[in-house]
N, C-alpha and C positions, 0 to 999 in steps of 0.2 A: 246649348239650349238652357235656358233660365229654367229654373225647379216651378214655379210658377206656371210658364209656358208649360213645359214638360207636364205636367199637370194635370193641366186642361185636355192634353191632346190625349192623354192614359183614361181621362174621365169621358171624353167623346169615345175612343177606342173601344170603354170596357161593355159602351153600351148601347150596339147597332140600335139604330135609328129609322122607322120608319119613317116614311113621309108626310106621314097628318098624326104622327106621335114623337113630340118632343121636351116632353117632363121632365126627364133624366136633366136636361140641361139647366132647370131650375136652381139647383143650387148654385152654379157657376155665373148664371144671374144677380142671386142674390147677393154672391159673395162681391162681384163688379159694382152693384149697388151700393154695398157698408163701407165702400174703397173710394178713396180722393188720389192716392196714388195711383200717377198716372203709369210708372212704370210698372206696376202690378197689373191696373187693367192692361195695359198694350202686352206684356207676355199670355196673361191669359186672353185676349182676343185674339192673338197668335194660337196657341194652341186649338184654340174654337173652329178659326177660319182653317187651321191643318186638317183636323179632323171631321172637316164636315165639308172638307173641296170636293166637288163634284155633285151634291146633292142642290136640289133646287127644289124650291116651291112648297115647303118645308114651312108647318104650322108655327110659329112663335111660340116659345117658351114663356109661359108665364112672368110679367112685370116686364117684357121683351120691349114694348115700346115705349114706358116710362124711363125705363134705363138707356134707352137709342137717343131720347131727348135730350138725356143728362152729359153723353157722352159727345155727341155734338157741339155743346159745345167748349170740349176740353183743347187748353192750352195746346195740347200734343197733336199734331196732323197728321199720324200714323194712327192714334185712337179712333182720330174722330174718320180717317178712310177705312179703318177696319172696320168701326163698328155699322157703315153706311154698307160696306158690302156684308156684311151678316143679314143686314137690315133684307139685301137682294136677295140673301140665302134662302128667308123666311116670306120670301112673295112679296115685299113692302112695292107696292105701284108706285109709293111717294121718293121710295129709292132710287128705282127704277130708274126713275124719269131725270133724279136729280144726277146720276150716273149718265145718262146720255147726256145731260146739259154740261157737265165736267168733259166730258170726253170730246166735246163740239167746240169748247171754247178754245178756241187760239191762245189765249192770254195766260190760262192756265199752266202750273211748271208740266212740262213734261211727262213727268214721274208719275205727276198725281192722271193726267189723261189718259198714261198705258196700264196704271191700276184699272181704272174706269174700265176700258176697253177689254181687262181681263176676267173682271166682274161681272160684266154684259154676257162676255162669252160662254162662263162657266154658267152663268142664270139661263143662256141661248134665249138671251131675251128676242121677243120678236120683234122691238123695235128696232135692232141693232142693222138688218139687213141694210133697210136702206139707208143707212149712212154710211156701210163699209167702201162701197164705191169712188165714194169724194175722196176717204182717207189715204187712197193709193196717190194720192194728189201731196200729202205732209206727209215728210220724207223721216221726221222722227216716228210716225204711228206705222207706216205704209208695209214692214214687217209685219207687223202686227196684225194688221188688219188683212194681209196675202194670208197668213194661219187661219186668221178665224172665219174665211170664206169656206175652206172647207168642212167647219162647222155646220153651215146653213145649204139646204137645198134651193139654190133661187138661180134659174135657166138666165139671169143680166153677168153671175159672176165670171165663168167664161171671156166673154167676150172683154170686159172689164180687164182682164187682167191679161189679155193676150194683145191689150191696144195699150199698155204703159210697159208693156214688158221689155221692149227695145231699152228704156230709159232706166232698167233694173241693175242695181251694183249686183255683183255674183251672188253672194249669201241672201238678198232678195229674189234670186232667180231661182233658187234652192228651193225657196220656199214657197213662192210661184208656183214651179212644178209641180212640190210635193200637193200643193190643194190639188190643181189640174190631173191628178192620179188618182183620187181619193174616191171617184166617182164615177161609174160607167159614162152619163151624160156628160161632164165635165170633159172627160178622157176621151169622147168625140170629139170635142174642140178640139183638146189639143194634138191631136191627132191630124186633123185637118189643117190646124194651124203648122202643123211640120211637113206639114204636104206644099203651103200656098208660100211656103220662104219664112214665114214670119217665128218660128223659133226655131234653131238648128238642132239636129237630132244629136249632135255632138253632146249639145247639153243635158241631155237627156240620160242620167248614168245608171250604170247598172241598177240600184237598187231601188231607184226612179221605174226602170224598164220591167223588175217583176213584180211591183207591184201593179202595172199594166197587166203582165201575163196573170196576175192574181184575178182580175173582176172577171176570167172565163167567160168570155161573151165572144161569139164565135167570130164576129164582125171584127171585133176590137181586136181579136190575137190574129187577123190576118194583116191586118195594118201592121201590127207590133212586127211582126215577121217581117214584114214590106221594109219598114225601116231597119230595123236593131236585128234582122235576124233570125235562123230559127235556134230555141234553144235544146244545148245539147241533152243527151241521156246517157249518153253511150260513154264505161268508163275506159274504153279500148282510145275515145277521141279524147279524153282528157288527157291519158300519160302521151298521147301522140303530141297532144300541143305543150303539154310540159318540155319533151326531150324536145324539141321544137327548138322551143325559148333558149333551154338550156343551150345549145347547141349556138343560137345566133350569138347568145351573149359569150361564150368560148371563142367565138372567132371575130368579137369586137373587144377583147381583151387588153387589146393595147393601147386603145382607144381612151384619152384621158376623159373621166367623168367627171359631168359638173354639179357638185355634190349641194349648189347651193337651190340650181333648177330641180335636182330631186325634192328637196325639203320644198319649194313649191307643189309639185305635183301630188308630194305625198298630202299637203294639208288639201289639195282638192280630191283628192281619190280615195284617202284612207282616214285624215282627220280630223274628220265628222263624228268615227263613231271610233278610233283608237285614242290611247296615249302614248306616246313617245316623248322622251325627254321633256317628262313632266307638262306638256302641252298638249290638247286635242281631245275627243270627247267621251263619255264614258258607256256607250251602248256598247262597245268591243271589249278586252281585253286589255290592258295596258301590256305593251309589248317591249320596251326596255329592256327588262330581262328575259325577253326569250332566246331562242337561240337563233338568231337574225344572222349569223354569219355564215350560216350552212344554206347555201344556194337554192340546195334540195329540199330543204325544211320550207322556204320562202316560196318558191316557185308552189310546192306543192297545196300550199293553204292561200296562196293567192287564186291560183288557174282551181282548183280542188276542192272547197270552202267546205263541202258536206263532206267528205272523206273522214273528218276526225270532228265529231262537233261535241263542246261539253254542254250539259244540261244545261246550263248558267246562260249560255248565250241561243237556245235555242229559243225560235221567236213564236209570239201566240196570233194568229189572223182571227181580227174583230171584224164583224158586218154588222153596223147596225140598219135596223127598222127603215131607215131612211136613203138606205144603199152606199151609205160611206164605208170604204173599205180602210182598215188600220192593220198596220204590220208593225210589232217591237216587241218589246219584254215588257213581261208582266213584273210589275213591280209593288203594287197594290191591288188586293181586292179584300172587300167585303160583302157585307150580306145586300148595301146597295150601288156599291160604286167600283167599277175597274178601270186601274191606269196603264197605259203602255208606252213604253221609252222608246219611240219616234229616232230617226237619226237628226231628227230636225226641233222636237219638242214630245215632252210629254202630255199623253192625252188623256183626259177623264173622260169613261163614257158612265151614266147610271145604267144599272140594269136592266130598268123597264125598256132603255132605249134598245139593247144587244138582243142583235136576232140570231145570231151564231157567233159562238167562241169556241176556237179550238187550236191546240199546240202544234206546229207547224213542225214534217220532219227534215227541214232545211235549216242551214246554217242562219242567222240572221247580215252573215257577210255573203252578197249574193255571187255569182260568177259572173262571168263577163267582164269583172270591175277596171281590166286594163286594157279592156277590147279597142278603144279609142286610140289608143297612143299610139306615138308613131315609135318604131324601134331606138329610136335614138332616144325617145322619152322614158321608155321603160330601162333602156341599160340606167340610165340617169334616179330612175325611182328605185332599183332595185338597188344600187350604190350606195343610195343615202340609206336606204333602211338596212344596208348591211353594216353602215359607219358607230363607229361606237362610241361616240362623242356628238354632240350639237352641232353643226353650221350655221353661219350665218347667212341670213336671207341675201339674194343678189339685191345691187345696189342699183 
């Protein structure tokens, strides 16, 4: 990070920010003001836009739209997008608007429509709803836009996304779902939608499945049961399915594994939120060097998750105001804004919005995670994470 940047983001840091108080930021103003280098403003708009993600609606800092004019129109297209979303940070309507006119244009590069679309989201501007629908339609935004429906309470997105869902690559079905969970009413749909055919419960993975069981809604956890099961408590039925396991895989021993379908399985079951040979996502542990070749070590934190949890990975449940339910790691908070590391994306909620926040005493790896496979899958998944080298993916 440029000293500059780094800078700006210590000088937002050192001085929580109300909502209708932002004078502190005047000097970082003025200093963008006395500046023609472009690379100085763009690190310090970098640091600005770091230290102030997640606030919204946020009074202008003094000379704020003199210097929004100036920066618009700088040579550099990183200046002049940062300084347009700052411009959202501080309520600009005239942002606003030119943000949705970016994000609508086809013609536009890419880059610059998924900034737009992330600007919108963080400002939760109200205009955004009704164009997230068409976007499931452009297959460059259509990510994008499955994330940031769970943003908005609005009874069209449902159905929306359970009528293009057929048509979704996997890692958009990922994130399909994860909106589709987020929300008691949402969580009807899909719920009923795994009743009429139209999404397989298969897809639906463990940590998809508790935070089902998380909106406690008595309706909804008899459904959840209906499909995925009741969940267990009992830790006499967990070492039961451990030696279980252990035992099938002992007597499929001879049985040559396919170590290239494991490394599949594993990036859809486990490589979301691990590392392994330097690949996969960082809400887990990077597991490389743990002790992968001890059967009993594996089994036991696969089937077992809450058995041994460290602080580091234990996960915080957010509810905000609006009944969206978030489960991850806390990775920021201050006096106005909290993030949580998502297997799917990190989320800013503000304050004002959080109706309950409290540390979860579950693993943030759920159980169940290998409930779906079929036994020949699992000897195959537990092979490759026992392998102590990379494979290559099947051809």
């Amino acid at each position: 990070m440029k000293l500059s940047c780094l800078f700006a983001l210590l000088w937002v840091s050192a001085f929580p920010l109300p909502a209708d108080e932002s004078d502190t930021l005047a000097p970082l103003v003025q200093l963008l003001a006395s500046s023609d280098d472009s690379q100085l403003q763009l690190d310090i708009l970098k640091g600005m836009s770091e230290g102030l993600k997640g606030r919204r609606g946020m009074k202008p800092p003094a000379g704020w739209d003199a210097l929004a004019a100036k920066l618009a129109k700088s040579a550099n297209a990183q200046v002049r997008e940062l300084a347009q979303q700052l411009s959202v940070t501080f309520g600009s309507q005239t942002a606003l608007a030119a943000q949705r006119a970016q994000l609508t244009n086809a013609k536009m590069p890419v880059a610059e429509r998924v900034a737009a679309l992330e600007s919108l989201v963080a400002a939760k501007d109200g205009g955004l709803p009704s164009l997230l629908p068409g976007l499931l339609n452009d297959t460059a935004l259509r990510d994008g836009a499955l994330r940031a429906m769970a943003t908005f309470d609005d009874a069209k997105f449902p159905a929306a996304i359970l009528t293009i869902y057929p048509k979704l690559a996997a890692a958009e079905r990922k994130s399909a779902l994860a909106t589709l969970v987020a929300r008691p009413a949402y969580a009807k749909e899909l719920l009923a939608g795994i009743a009429a055919g139209k999404v397989a419960a298969k897809d639906v993975s463990a940590d998809l499945v508790r935070s089902l069981r998380a909106l406690k809604q008595a309706e909804l956890v008899k459904q959840v049961e209906q499909f995925f099961g009741v969940s267990r408590v009992s830790d006499a039925d967990k070492q039961k399915e451990i030696a279980q396991l252990k035992e099938t895989l002992l007597l499929t021993a001879r049985r040559t594994d396919n170590l290239s379908n494991g490394r599949v399985l594993y990036t859809k079951t486990c490589g979301q939120c691990h590392t392994l040979f330097g690949e996969g996502g960082k809400v887990g542990p990077d597991i490389t060097g743990s002790n992968r070749a001890d059967v009993d070590y594996l089994l036991l934190n696969i089937l077992d998750p809450n058995a041994e949890i460290s602080a580091d990975y234990r996960p915080w449940e957010l509810e905000t105001k609006d009944d969206r339910s978030i489960l991850g790691l806390l990775v920021r908070q201050d006096a106005q804004v909290v993030t949580l590391q998502t297997p799917t994306e990190a989320v800013t909620v503000t304050r004002a919005e959080i109706k309950t926040l409290r540390q979860s005493q579950l693993s943030m790896m759920p159980e169940g995670l290998i409930a779906a496979l079929t036994p020949s899958e699992v000897r195959d998944l537990i092979a490759y994470l026992r392998s102590p080298k990379q494979v290559p993916l099947p051809k």
